[in-house]
C-alpha positions as CSV (number, residue, x, y, z in Angstrom):
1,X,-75.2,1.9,67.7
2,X,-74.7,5.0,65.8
3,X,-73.1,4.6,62.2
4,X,-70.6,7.6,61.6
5,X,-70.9,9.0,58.1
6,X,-67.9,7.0,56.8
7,X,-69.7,4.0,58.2
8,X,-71.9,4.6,55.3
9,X,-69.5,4.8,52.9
10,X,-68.1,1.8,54.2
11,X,-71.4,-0.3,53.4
12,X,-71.8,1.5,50.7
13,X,-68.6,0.4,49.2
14,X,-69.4,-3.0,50.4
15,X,-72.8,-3.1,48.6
16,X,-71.1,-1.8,45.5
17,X,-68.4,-4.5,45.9
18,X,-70.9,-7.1,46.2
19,X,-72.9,-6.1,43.2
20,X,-69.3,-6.0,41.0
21,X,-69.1,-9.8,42.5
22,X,-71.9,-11.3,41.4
23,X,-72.0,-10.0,38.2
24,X,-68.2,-11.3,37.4
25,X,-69.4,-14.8,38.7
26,X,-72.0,-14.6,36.4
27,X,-70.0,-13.5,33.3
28,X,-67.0,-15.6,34.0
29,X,-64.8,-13.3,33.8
30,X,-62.5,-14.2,36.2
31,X,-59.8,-11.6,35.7
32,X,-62.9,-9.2,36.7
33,X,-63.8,-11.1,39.8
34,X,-60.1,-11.1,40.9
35,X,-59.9,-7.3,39.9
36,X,-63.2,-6.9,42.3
37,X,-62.3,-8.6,45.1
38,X,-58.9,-7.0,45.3
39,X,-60.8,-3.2,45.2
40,X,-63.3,-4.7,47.9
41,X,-60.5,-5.8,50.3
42,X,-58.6,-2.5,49.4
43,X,-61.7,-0.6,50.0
44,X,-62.7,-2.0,53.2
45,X,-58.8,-2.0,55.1
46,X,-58.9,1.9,53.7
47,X,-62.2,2.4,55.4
48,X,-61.0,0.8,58.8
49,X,-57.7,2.9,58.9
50,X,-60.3,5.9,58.3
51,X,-62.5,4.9,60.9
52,X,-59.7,4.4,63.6
């Protein structure tokens, strides 16, 4: 399976967004969490458009 170079972008946002995650849940700042997740999500249907 070859991995164009927006795939990598792709994980690479998804990494980031994962790291922005877990560092909200363990803060507690929820308005942070909700802020992250939305950017993930928003980052992830921007990639697949890309992609296609």
């Amino acid at each position: 399976m070859r991995i164009l170079p927006m795939g990598y972008l792709t994980l690479a946002l998804l990494c980031g967004e994962l790291v922005c995650v877990i560092v909200g849940a363990f803060t507690g700042i929820f308005f942070v969490l909700i802020v992250d997740i939305a950017a993930g999500v928003g980052s992830v249907v921007a990639a697949m458009r890309w992609e296609d």
